[in-house]
Steps between C-alpha positions, in 0.01 A plus 500: 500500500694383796791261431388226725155545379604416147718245571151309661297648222719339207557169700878564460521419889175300642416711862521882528676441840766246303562835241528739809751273646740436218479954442571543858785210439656724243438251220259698299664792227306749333720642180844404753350652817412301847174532509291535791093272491327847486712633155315559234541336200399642139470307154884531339646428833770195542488272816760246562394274738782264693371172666765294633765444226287586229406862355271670245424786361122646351371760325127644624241493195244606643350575860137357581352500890351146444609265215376125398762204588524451159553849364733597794833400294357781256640776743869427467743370275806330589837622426 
């Protein structure tokens, strides 16, 4: 799945276009790696995300093309 796809999907960011921006902004990692909107990610892979002043990391669980609001934090787990 595409990065900025599952960044919508798991509700991590709200708006595909706000998850394309902050890839093409070179705040999105995958495993330590600027990562471009269209990178795939796979389930084991770590994103760090950087907002501002703050930062986190995640670990993928699992990759679904549509998920429930209230099973989307199922997909990652924070580090």
């Amino acid at each position: 799945m595409r990065l900025d796809k599952f960044l919508k999907v798991s509700r991590i960011i709200k708006r595909r276009m706000f998850a394309k921006d902050a890839c093409d902004s070179d705040k999105v990692l995958i495993n330590g790696k600027l990562s471009k909107p269209s990178s795939r990610v796979n389930v084991g892979d770590i994103l760090e995300i950087n907002f501002g002043n703050s930062s986190f990391k995640i670990e993928i669980l699992e990759i679904k093309e549509h998920v429930r609001k209230d099973e989307a934090d199922k997909l990652y787990k924070i580090l």
